[in-house]
C-alpha positions as CSV (number, residue, x, y, z in Angstrom):
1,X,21.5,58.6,45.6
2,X,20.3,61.9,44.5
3,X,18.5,62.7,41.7
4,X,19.4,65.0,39.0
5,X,16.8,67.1,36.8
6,X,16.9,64.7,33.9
7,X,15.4,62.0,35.6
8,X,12.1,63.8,35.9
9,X,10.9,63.8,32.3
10,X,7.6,64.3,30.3
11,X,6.3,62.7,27.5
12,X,2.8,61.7,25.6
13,X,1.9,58.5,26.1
14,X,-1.4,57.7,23.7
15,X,-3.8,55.3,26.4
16,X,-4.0,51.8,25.1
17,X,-7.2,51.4,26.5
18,X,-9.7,53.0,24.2
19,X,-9.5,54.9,20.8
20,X,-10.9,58.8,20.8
21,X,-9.8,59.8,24.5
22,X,-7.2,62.3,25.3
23,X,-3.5,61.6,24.9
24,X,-1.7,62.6,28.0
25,X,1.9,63.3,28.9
26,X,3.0,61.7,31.8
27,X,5.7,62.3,34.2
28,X,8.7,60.2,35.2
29,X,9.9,60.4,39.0
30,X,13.1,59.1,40.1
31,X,12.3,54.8,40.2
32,X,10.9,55.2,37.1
33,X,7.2,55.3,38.5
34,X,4.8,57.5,36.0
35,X,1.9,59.7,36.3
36,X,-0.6,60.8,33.9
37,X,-0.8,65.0,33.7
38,X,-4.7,64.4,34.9
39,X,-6.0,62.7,37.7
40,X,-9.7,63.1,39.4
41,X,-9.6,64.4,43.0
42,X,-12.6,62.8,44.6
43,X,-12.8,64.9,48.2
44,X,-16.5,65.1,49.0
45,X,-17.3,62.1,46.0
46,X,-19.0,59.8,48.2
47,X,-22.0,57.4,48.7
48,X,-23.9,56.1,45.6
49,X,-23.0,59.2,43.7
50,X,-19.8,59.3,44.4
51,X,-19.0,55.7,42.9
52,X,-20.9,56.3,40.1
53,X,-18.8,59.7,39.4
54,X,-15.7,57.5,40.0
55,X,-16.8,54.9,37.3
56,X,-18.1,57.4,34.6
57,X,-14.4,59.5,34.9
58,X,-12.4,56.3,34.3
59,X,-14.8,55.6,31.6
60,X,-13.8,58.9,30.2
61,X,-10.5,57.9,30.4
62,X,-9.0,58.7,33.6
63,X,-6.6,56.7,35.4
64,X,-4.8,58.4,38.3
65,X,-7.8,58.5,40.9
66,X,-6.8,60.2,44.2
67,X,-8.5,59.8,48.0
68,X,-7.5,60.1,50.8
69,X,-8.8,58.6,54.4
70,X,-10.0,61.9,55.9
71,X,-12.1,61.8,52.8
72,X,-14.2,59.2,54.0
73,X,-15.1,57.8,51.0
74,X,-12.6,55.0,50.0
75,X,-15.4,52.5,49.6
76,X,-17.0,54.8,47.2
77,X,-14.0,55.1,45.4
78,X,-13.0,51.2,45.5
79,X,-16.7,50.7,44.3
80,X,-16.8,53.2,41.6
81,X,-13.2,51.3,40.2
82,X,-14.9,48.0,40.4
83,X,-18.1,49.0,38.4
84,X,-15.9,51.1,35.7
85,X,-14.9,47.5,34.4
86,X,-11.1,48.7,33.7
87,X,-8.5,46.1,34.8
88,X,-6.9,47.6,37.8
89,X,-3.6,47.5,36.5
90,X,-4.4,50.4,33.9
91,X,-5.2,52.5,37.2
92,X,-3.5,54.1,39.7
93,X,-6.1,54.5,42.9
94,X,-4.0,56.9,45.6
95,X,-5.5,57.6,49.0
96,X,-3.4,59.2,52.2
97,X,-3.0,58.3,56.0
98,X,-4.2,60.9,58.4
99,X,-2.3,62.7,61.3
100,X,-3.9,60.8,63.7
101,X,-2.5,57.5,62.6
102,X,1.1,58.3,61.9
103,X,2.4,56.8,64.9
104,X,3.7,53.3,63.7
105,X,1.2,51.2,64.8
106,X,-1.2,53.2,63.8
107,X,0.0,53.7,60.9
108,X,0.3,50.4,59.8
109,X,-3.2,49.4,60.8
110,X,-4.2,52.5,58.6
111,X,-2.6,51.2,55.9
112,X,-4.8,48.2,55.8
113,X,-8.4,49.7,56.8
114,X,-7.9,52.1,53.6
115,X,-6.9,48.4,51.6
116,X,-9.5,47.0,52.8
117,X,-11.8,49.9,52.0
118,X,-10.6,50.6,48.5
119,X,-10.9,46.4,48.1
120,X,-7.5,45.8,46.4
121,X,-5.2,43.5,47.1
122,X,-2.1,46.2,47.2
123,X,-2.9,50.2,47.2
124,X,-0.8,51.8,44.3
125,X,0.2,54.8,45.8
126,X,0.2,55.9,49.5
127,X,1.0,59.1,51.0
128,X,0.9,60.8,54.4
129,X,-1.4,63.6,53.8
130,X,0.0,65.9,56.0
131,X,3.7,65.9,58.2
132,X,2.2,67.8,61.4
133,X,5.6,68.6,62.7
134,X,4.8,69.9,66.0
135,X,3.2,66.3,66.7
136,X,6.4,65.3,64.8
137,X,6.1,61.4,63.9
138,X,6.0,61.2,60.8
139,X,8.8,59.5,60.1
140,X,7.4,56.8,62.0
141,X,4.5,56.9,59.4
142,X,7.1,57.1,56.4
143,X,8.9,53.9,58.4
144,X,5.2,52.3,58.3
145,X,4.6,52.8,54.5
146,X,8.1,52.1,54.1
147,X,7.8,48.4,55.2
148,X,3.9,48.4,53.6
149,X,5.8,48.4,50.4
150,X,8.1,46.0,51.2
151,X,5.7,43.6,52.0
152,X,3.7,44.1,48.9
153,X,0.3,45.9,50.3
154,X,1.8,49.2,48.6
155,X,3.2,49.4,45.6
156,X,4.6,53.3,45.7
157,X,4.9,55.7,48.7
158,X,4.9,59.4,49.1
159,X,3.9,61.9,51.2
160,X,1.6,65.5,50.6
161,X,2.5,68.8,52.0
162,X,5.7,67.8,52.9
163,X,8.7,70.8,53.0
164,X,12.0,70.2,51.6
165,X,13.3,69.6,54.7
166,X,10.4,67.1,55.8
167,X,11.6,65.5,52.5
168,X,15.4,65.2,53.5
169,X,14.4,63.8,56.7
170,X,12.9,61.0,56.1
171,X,15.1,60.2,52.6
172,X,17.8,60.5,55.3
173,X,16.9,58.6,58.3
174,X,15.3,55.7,56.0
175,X,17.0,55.9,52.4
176,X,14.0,56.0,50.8
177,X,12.6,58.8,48.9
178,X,9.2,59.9,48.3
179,X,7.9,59.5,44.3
180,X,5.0,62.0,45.1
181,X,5.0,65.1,47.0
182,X,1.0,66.5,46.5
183,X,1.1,69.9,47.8
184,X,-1.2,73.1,46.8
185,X,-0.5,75.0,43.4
186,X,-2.5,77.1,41.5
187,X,-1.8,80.2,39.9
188,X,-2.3,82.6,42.8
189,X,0.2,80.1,44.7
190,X,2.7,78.7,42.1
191,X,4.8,77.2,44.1
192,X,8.2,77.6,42.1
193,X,11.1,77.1,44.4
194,X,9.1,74.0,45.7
195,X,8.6,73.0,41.9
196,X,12.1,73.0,41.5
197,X,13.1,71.3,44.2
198,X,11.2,68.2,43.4
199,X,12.8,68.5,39.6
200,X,16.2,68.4,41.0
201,X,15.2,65.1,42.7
202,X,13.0,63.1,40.6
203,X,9.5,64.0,42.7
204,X,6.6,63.9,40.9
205,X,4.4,67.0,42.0
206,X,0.9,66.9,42.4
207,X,-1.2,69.8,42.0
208,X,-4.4,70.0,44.9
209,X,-7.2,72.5,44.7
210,X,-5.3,73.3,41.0
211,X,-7.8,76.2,40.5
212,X,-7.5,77.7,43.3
213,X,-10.1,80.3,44.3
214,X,-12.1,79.2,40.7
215,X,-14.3,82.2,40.7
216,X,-11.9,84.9,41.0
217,X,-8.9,83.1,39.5
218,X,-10.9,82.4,36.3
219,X,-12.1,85.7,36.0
220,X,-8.5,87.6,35.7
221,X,-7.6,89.1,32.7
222,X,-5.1,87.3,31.1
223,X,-6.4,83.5,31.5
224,X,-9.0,84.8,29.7
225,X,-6.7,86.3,26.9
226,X,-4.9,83.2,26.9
227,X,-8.1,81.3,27.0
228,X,-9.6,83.1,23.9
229,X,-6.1,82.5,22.2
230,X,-6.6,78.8,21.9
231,X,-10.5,78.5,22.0
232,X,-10.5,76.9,25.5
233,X,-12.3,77.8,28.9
234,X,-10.7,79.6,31.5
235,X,-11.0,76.2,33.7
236,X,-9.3,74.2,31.3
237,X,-6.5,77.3,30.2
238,X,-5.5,76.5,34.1
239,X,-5.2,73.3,33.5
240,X,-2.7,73.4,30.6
241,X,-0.6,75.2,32.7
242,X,0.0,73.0,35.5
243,X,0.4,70.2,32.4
244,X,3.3,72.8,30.8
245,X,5.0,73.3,34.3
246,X,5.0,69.0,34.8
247,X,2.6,69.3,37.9
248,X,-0.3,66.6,37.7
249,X,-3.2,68.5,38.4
250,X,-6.0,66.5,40.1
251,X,-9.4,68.5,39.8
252,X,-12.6,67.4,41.3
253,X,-15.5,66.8,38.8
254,X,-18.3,65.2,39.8
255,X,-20.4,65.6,36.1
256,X,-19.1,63.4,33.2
257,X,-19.0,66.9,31.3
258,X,-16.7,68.8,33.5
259,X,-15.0,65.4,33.6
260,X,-14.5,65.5,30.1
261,X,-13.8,68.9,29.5
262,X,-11.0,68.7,32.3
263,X,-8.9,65.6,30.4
264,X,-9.0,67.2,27.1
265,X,-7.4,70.4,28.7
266,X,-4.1,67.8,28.9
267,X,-4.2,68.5,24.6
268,X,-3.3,72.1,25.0
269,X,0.2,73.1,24.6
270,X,0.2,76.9,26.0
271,X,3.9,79.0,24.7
272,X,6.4,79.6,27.7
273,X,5.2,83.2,27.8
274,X,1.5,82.1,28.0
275,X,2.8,80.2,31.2
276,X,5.1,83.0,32.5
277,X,2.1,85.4,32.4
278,X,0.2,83.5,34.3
279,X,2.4,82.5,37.3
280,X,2.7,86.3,37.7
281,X,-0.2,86.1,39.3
282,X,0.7,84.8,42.7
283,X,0.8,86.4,45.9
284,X,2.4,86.8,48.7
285,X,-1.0,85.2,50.4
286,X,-2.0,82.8,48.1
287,X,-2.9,80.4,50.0
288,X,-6.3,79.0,50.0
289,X,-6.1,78.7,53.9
290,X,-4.0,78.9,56.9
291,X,-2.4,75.8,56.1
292,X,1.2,76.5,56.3
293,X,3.3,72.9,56.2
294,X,5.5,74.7,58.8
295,X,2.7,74.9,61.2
296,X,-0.2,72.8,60.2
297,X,-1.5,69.6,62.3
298,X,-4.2,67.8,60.3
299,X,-5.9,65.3,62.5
């Protein structure tokens, strides 16, 4: 079944889980699973301080918390979520399976190590960080987290960095369809056709490395202007306009501060032009590295 543009929506949701935090929109993929605009990237969170910088941002009202194996930190993670004292079933903890596990036993015993790291009984979304078509099996990964959900120990799958035809592949071969697709955007690297292919069929995007080369992107000319306009920081101006373009931006923050500051940029509503102006400034080279989907092998 393919999905048609109205199935991915937006809309603010207030959190029941605390009065005085930031209302968020969230976006709706093609099952009906949602995502809050926000999440906290957590790559390089780890040990003691990493937990406690899990714990203090879902105390500050995050819950869409993203790792990833190759992180190396899912215990920190699952321990930070434990300490916060929020029920699990207000979160959504994501992590990813490496290249070097997508073969299908691999993969499936990948699946449980990052369970049993994260401590939780069923991981709520999984997604294969990378497809590394030249080593070409992830669709055996996909078949892995495929049956991982069917058997309960995942409750949504998706993949990262995949290409539209990654995406058509294993929709194809398996009939199921990814509710994620995490993949890098920022305003030097906008991503539109990829944006709009995911609208057309009900993927939620998520936004990695959101701002991009943060000291020269924040220092161009017009997110200041647009910054100044709405009494913002350049940091959080960025922000608002991955939450315009429906791309959940998931920022790492290790200080409650930038924590904070990072959720409340989900409030601003920036004018079409204000978001127009802005993705003019990607290039050709935008990327942050050679990390083309095309050619990439993450192990």
């Amino acid at each position: 079944m393919r999905a048609s543009r109205a199935m991915l929506s937006a809309g603010v949701i207030a959190p029941a889980y605390a009065d005085g935090m930031t209302a968020l929109a969230h976006f709706t993929a093609h099952n009906g699973f949602t995502l809050p605009a926000l999440g906290l990237g957590t790559y390089a969170l780890d040990g003691d301080a990493g937990a406690d910088a899990v714990a203090g941002a879902i105390g500050a009202g995050y819950r869409l918390i993203d790792s990833a194996f190759n992180y190396e930190n899912e215990g920190s993670v699952g321990r930070g979520v434990r300490a916060s004292g929020v029920e699990t079933s207000e979160l959504i903890v994501t992590t990813k399976l490496p290249g070097r596990h997508h073969r299908r036993e691999k993969a499936r015993t990948s699946i449980e190590e990052s369970r049993s790291r994260l401590g939780v009984d069923a991981i709520d979304l999984h997604l294969i960080h990378w497809p590394n078509p030249h080593q070409d099996e992830y669709l055996q990964a996909w078949e892995a987290l495929v049956e991982a959900q069917q058997r309960g120990t995942v409750r949504q799958i998706g993949v990262s960095n995949f290409l539209p035809e990654h995406l058509e592949r294993i929709e194809r071969e398996t009939g199921v369809r990814p509710v994620v697709n995490q993949i890098e955007v920022h305003p030097y690297f906008p991503q539109d056709e990829q944006l709009a292919y995911h609208r057309e069929h009900g993927i939620l995007t998520e936004a990695w490395s959101p701002l991009g080369r943060a000291k020269e992107l924040l220092q161009e000319r017009i997110i200041g202007e647009v910054a100044a306009a709405h009494g913002i920081s350049p940091a959080q101006t960025v922000l608002a306009w991955h939450v315009a373009r429906e791309t959940v931006a998931i920022p790492k923050a290790s200080s409650l501060a930038h924590q904070q500051s990072n959720l409340e940029a989900g409030a601003v509503s920036l004018t079409a032009d204000e978001v127009a102006a802005i993705t003019t400034l990607g290039r050709a080279d935008g990327r942050l590295f050679d990390a083309d989907p095309a050619t990439h092998e993450e192990s």
